[in-house]
Chimera marker file (.cmm) of the C-alpha trace (Angstrom):
<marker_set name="trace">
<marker id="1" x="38.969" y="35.246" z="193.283" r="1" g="1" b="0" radius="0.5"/>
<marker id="2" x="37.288" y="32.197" z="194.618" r="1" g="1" b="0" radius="0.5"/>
<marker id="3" x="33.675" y="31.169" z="194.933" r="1" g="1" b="0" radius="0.5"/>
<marker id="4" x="32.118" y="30.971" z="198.555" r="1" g="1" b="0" radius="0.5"/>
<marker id="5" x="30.197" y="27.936" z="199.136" r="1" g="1" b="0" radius="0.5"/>
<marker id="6" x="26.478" y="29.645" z="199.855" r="1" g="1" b="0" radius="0.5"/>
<marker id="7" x="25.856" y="30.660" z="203.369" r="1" g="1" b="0" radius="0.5"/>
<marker id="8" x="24.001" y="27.975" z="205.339" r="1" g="1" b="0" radius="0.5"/>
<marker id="9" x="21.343" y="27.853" z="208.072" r="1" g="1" b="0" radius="0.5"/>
<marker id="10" x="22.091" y="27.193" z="211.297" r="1" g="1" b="0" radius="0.5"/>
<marker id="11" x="21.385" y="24.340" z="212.294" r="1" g="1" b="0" radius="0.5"/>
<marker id="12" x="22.290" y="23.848" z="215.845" r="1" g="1" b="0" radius="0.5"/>
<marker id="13" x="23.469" y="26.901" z="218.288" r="1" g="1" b="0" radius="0.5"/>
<marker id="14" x="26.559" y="25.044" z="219.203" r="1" g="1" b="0" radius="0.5"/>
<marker id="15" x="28.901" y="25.865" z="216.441" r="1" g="1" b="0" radius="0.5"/>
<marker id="16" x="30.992" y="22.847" z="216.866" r="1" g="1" b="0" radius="0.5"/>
<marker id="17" x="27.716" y="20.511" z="216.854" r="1" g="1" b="0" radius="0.5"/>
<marker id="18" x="26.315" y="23.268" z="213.461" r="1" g="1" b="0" radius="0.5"/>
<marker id="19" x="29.697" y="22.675" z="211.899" r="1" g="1" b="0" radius="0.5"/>
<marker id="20" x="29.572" y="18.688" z="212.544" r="1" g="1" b="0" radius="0.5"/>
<marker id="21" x="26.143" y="18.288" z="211.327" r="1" g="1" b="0" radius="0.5"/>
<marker id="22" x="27.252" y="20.507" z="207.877" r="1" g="1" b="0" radius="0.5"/>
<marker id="23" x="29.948" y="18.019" z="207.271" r="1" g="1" b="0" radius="0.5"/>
<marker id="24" x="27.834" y="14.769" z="207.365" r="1" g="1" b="0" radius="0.5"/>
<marker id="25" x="25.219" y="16.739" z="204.651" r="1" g="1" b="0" radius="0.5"/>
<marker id="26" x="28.346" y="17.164" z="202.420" r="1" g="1" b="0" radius="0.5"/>
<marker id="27" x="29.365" y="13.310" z="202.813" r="1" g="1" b="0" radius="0.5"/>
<marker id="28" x="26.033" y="12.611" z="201.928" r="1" g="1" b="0" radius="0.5"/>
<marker id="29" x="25.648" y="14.543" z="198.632" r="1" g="1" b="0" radius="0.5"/>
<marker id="30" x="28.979" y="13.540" z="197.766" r="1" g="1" b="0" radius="0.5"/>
<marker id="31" x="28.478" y="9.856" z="197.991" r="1" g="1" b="0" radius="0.5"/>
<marker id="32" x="25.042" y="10.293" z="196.435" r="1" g="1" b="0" radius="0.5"/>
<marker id="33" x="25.442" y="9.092" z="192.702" r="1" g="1" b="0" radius="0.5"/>
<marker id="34" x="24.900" y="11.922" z="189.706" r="1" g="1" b="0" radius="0.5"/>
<marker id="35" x="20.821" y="12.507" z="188.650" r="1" g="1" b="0" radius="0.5"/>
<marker id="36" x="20.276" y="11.118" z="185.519" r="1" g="1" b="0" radius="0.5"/>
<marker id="37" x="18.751" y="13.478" z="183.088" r="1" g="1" b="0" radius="0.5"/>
<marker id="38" x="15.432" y="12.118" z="183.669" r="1" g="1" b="0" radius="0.5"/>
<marker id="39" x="15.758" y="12.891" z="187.388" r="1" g="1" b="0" radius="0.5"/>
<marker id="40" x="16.667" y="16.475" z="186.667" r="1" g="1" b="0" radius="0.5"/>
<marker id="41" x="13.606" y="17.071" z="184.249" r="1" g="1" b="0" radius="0.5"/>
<marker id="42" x="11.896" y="15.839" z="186.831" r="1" g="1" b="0" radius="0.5"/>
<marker id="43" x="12.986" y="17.789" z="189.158" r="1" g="1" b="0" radius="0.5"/>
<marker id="44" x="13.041" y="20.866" z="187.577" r="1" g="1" b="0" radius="0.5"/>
<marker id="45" x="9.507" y="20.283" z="186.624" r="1" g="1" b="0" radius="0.5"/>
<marker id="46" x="8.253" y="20.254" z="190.275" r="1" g="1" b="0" radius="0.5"/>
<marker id="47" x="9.817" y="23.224" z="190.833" r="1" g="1" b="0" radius="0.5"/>
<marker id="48" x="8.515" y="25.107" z="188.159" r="1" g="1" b="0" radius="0.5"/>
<marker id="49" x="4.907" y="23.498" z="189.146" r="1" g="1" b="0" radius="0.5"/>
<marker id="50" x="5.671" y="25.033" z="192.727" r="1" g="1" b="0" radius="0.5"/>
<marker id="51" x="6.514" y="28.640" z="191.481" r="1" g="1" b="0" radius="0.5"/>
<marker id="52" x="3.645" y="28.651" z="188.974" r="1" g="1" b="0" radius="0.5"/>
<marker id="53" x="1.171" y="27.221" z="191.900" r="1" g="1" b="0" radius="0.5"/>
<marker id="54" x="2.681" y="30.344" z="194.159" r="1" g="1" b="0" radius="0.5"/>
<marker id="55" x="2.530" y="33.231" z="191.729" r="1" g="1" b="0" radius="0.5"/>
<marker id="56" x="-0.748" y="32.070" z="191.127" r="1" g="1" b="0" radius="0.5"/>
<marker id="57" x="-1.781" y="32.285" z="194.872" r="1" g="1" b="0" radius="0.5"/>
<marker id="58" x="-0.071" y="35.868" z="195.248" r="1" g="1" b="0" radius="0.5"/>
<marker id="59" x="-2.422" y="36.926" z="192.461" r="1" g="1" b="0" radius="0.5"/>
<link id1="1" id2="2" r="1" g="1" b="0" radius="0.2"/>
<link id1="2" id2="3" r="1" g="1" b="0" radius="0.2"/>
<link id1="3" id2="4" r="1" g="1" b="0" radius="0.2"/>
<link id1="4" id2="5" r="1" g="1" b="0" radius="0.2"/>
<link id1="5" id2="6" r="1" g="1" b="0" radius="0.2"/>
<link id1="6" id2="7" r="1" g="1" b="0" radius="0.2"/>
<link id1="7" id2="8" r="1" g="1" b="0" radius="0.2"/>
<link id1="8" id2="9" r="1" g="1" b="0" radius="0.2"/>
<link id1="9" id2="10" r="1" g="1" b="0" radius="0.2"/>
<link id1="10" id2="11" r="1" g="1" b="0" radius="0.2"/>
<link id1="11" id2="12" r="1" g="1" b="0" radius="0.2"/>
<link id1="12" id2="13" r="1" g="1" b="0" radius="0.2"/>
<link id1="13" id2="14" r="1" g="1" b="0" radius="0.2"/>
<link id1="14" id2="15" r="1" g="1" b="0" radius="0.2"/>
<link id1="15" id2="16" r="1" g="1" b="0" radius="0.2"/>
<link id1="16" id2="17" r="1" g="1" b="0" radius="0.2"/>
<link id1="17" id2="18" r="1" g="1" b="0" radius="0.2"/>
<link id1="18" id2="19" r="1" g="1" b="0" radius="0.2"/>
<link id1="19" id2="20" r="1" g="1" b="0" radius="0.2"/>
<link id1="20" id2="21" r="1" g="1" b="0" radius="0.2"/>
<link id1="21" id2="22" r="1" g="1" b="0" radius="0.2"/>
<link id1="22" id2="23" r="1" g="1" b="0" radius="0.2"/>
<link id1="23" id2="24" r="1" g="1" b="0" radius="0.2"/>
<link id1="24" id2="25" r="1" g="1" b="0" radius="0.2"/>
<link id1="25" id2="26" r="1" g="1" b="0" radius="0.2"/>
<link id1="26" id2="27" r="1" g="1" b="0" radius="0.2"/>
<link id1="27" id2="28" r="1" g="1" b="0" radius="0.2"/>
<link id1="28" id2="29" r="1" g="1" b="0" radius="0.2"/>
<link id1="29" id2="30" r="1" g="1" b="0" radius="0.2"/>
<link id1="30" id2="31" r="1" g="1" b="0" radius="0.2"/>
<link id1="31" id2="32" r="1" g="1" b="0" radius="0.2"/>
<link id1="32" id2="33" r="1" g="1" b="0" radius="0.2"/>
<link id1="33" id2="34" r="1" g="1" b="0" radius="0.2"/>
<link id1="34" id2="35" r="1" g="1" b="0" radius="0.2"/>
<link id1="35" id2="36" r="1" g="1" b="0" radius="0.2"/>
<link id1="36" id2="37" r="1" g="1" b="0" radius="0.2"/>
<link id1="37" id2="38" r="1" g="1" b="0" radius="0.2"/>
<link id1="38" id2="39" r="1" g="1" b="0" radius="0.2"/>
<link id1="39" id2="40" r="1" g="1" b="0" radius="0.2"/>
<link id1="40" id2="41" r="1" g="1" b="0" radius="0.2"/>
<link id1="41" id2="42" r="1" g="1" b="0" radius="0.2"/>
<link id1="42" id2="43" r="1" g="1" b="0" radius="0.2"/>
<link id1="43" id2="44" r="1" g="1" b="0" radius="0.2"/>
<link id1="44" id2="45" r="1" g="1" b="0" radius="0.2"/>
<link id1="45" id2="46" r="1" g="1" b="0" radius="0.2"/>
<link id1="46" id2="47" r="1" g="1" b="0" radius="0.2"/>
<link id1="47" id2="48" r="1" g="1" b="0" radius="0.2"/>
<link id1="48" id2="49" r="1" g="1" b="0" radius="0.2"/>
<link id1="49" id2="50" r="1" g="1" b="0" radius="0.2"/>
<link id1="50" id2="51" r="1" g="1" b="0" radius="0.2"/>
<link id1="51" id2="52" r="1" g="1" b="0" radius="0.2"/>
<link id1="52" id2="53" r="1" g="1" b="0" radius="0.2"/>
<link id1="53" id2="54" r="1" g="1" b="0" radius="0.2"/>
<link id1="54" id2="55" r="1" g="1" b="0" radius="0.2"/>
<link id1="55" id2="56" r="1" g="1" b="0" radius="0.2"/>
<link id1="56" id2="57" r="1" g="1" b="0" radius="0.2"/>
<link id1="57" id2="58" r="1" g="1" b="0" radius="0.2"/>
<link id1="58" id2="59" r="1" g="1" b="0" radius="0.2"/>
</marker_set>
């Protein structure tokens, strides 16, 4: 079995035009160099800040 790459939004109602804009996103990230660990703490750390702020709000 093979992974399917997560469903995406749609962009743009043409689905040639949806389809075209997908594939310049993934040239993007894959040029993009790796994070560095610091970048991924970081990251991960606004993230965590953000769920934290939200839960807090729902309370």
């Amino acid at each position: 079995m093979t992974a399917r790459p997560p469903s995406r939004p749609v962009r743009d109602s043409d689905p040639v035009r949806n389809t075209a804009y997908w594939e310049r996103i993934d040239c993007i990230v894959a040029a993009a160099p790796p994070l560095s660990d610091r970048q991924r703490r970081t990251i991960r750390a606004m993230f965590s800040a953000s769920v934290v702020r939200s839960d807090r709000e729902a309370a």
